[in-house]
C-alpha positions in Angstrom: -14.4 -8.2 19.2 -10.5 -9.1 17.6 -7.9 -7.8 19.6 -5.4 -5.9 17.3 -1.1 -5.2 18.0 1.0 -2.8 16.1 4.0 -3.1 16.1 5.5 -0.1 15.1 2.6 2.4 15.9 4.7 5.7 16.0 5.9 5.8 12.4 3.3 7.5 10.3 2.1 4.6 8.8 1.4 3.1 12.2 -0.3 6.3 13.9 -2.4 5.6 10.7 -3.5 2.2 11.4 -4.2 3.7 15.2 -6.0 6.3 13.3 -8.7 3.5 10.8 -8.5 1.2 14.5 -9.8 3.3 17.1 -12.8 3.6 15.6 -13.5 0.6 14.0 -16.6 -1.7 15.6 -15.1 -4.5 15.4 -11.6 -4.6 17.3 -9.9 -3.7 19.9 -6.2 -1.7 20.0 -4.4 -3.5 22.3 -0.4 -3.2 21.7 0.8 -0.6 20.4 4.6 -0.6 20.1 7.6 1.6 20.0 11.3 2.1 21.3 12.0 5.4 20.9 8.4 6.3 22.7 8.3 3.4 25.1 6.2 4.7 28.2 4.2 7.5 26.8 0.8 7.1 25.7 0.3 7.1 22.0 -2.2 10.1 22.3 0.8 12.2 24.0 3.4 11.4 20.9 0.5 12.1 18.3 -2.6 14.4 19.6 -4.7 14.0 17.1 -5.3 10.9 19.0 -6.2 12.6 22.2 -9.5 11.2 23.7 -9.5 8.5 21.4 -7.5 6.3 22.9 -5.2 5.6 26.2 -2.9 2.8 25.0 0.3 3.0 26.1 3.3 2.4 24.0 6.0 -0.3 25.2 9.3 -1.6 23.6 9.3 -4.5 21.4 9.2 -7.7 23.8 7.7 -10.7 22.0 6.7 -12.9 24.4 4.9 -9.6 26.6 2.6 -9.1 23.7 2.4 -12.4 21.6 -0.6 -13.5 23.8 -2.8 -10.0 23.7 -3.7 -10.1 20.4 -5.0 -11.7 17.7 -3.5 -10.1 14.9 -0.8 -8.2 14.6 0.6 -5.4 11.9 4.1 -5.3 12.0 4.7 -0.9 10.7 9.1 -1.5 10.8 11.7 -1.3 8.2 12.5 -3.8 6.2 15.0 -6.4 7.7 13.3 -5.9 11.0 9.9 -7.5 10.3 11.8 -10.6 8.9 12.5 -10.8 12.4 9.6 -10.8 14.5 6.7 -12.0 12.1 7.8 -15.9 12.3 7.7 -15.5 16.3 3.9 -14.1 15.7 2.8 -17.0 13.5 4.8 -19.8 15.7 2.4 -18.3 18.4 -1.3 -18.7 15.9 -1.0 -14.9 15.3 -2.5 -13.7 12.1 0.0 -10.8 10.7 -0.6 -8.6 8.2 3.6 -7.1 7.5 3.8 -3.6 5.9 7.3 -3.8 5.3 8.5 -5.1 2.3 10.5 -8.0 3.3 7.3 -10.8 2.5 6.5 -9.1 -1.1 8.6 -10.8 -3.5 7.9 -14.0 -4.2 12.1 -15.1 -5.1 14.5 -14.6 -2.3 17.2 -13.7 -4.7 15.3 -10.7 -6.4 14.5 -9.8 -3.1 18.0 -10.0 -1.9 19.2 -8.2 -5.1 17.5 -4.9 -4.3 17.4 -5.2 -0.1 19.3 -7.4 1.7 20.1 -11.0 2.9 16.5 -12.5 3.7 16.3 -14.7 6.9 12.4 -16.3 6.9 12.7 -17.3 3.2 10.2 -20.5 3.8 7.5 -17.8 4.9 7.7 -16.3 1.3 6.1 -19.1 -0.6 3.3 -19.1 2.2 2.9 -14.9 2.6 -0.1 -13.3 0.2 0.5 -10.5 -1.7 -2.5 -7.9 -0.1 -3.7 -6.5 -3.1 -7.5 -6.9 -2.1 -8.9 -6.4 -5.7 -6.6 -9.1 -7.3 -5.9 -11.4 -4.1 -8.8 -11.5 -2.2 -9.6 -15.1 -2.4 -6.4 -15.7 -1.0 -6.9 -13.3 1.6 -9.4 -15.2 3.1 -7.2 -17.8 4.0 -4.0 -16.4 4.5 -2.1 -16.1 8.2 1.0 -14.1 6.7 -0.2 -10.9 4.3 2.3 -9.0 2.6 0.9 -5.4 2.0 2.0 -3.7 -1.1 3.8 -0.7 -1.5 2.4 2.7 -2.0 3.6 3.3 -5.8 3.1 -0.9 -6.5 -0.5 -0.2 -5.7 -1.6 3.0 -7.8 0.5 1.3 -10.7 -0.7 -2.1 -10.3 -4.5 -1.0 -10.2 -4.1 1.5 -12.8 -3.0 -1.5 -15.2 -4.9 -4.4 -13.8 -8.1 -4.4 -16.5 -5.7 -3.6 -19.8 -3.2 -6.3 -18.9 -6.2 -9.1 -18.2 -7.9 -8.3 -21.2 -4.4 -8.3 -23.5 -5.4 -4.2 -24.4 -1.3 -3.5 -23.7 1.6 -4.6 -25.0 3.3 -5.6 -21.4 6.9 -4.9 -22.9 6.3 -0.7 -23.5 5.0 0.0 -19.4 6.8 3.2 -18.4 5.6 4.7 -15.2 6.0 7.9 -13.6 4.8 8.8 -10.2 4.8 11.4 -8.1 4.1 11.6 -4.0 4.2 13.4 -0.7 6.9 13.5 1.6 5.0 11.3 4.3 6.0 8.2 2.1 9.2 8.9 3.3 8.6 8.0 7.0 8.7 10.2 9.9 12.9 10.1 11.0 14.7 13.0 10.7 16.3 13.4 7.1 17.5 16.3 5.4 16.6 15.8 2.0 13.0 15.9 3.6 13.5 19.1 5.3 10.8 21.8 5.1 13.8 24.5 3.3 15.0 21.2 1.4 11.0 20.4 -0.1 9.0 23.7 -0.4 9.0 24.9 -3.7 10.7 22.0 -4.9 9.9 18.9 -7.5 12.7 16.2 -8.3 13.1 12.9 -9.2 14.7 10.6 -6.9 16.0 6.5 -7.2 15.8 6.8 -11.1 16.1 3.5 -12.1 16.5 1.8 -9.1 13.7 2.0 -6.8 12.8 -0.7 -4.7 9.5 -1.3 -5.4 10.2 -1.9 -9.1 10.4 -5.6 -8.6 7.2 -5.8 -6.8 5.6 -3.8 -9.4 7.1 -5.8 -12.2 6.6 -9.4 -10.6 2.7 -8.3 -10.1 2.0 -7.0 -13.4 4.0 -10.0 -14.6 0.8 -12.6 -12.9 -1.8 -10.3 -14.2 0.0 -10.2 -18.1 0.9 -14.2 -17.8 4.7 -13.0 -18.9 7.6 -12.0 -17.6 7.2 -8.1 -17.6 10.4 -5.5 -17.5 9.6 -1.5 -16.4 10.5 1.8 -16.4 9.5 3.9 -13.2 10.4 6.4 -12.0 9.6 8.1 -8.2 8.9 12.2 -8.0 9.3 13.8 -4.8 6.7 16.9 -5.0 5.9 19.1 -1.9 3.2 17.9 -0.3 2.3 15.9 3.1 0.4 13.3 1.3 -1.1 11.6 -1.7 0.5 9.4 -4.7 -0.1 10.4 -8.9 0.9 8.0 -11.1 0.9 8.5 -14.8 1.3 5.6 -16.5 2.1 5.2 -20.7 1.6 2.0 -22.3 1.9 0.7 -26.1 -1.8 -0.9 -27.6 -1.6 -3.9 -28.5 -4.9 -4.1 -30.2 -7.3 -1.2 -31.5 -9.5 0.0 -29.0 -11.8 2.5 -28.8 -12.0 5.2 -25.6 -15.9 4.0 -24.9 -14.4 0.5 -25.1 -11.8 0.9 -22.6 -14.3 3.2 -20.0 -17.1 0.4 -20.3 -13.9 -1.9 -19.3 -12.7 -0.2 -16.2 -16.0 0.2 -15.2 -16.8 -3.6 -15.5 -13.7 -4.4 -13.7 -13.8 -2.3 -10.9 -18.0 -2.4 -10.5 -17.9 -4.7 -7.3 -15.0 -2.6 -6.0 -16.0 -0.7 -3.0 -12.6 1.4 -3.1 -11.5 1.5 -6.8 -13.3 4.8 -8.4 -13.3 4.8 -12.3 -13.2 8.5 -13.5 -15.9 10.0 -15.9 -15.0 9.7 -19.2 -13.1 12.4 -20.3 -12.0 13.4 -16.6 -8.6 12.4 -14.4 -8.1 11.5 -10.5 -6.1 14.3 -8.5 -4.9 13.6 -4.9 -7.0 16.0 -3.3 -10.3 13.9 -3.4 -8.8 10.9 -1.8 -6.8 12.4 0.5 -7.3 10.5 3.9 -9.1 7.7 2.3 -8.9 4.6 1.3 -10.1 4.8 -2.6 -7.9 4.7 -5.3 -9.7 6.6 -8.3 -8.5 5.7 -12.3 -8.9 7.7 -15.8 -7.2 6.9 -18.8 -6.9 8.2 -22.5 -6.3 5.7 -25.6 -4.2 8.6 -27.3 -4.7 6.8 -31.1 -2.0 9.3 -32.7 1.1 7.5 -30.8 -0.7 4.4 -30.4 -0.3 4.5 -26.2 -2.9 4.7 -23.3 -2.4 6.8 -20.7 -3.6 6.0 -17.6 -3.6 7.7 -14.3 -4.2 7.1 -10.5 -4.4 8.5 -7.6 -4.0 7.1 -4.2 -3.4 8.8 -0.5 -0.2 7.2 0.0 -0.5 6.4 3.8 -4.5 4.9 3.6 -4.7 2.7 0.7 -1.2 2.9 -0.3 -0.7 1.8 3.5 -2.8 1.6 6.5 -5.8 1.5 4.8 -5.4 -1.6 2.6 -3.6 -2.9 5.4 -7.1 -2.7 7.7 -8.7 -3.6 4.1 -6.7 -7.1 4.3 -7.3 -7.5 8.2 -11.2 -7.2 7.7 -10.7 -10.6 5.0 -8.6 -12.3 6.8 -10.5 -12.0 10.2 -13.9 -12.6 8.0 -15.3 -8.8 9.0 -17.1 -6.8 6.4 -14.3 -5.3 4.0 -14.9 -1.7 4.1 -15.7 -1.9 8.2 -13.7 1.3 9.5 -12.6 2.6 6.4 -16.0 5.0 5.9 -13.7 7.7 5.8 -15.1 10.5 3.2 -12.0 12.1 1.5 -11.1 15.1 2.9 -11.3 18.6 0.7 -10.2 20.6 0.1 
């Protein structure tokens, strides 16, 4: 039985992870951190905990929690995981970091779109925890970088057409669109109930962060340097990520040729779901799981494919693919504690 830490466990994505933990057969919750709730038991900040667990939440003090687990996920803002992760590793810790501050390969891209990095030699060394994609790499890794929410619907959506040279890498635009729990649990007033309901906008056109990721990842899987256009959608909703993506061919294909394809790419793939032919992903059958489901259209009268995915932004755009990475790394079966049948409606 692993002994598991989060750090960060009263942020949505870290009640999450307590959430896919708790009952997982193979590990134990043993830190659970926060300093706005420091002294109150997890279960009291989120009942839907109750009876599930009795950990207690406690401030962030490395050297109190360094030797009571095994492996730790690190649920903070970016800036503050560059902080505490190297203490972690200097101490034999496996970490798997959901922040973005171990993602991008280049400390200058990273610096470009965040701020000054201060654990650059761990970025040469951290994994990028895309599971279908990385997984060898996994397996051996102490430091995984989990992707981003919108890196990971867009990413997988592409994956098979960029390997087998279908799209011309140069023409990617993608739109996507998600629920407001992507954007964290503090108090915000563009996420306000009166600011949200009834609403649909776009937000960071042009300059998300997560374009570099998505753009440096796409970039490995096309074997060339890869420029995007993507663009977030705020839509009014808890949870659950679309993303519609539009590519140029760069070969003729047929519709049957690209299904067998995603189907043959994704047939060992316990949490990538290829659509029917003819039929698209919608966020209500994955919500609270960890699958990501795919459909796509060769549209041969402009020449594009149109593919689109669907992800619950908070499981497999998040806690679930960061459990997903902890079960490789710590050699458990993959899927252990992520059974979890979509809820609907």
């Amino acid at each position: 039985m692993y002994k598991i830490g989060i750090v960060g466990a009263s942020g949505y994505t870290g009640v999450e992870l307590a959430r896919l933990l708790v009952n997982h057969p193979d590990v134990e919750l043993t830190v659970a951190t926060s300093r706005q709730y420091a002294g109150k038991m997890l279960s009291d900040v989120y009942p839907n905990l109750r009876g599930l667990t009795d950990i207690v939440l406690e401030d962030v003090v490395i050297e109190d929690l360094v030797n009571r687990a095994d492996l730790f996920f690190t649920a903070v803002p970016h800036q503050t995981a560059m902080n505490i992760v190297p203490a972690f590793l200097a101490a034999g810790k496996k970490v798997v970091d959901l922040s973005a501050d171990f993602r991008i390969d280049d400390a200058e891209v990273y610096e470009a779109w965040y701020q000054t990095h201060i654990a650059k030699e761990f970025l040469e060394e951290a994994v990028y925890g895309l599971p279908e994609i990385n997984r060898a790499k996994i397996k051996g890794a102490r430091l995984v970088a989990n992707p981003g929410c919108y890196p990971t619907s867009i990413i997988l959506g592409l994956a098979p057409l960029l390997k087998n040279g279908i799209i011309d890498p140069s023409t990617i635009i993608a739109d996507s669109k998600s629920g407001t729990s992507g954007a964290g649990r503090s108090a915000s007033v563009a996420t306000l109930y009166c600011e949200v309901t009834d609403g649909f906008k776009a937000y960071k056109v042009g300059n998300h962060r997560h374009t570099p990721e998505i753009e440096q990842e796409i970039a490995k899987l096309a074997g060339q340097g890869v420029i995007i256009s993507f663009t977030p959608h705020l839509v009014p909703m808890v949870r659950g990520i679309l993303s519609t993506i539009y590519a140029g061919l760069a070969k003729d294909v047929s519709q049957a040729e690209v299904d067998s394809m995603y189907q043959d790419f994704y047939k060992n793939e316990r949490f990538v779901r290829p659509c029917a032919p003819g039929t698209f992903p919608a966020t209500q059958f994955v919500r609270g799981s960890n699958y990501c489901d795919i459909g796509c259209k060769v549209d041969l009268r402009t020449k594009r494919i149109v593919v689109v995915s669907a992800i619950d932004n908070l499981v497999k755009g998040a806690a679930g693919q960061a459990v997903q990475n902890m079960n490789i790394v710590l050699g458990l079966g993959e899927a252990s504690g992520l059974h979890v049948v979509p809820l609907f409606p």
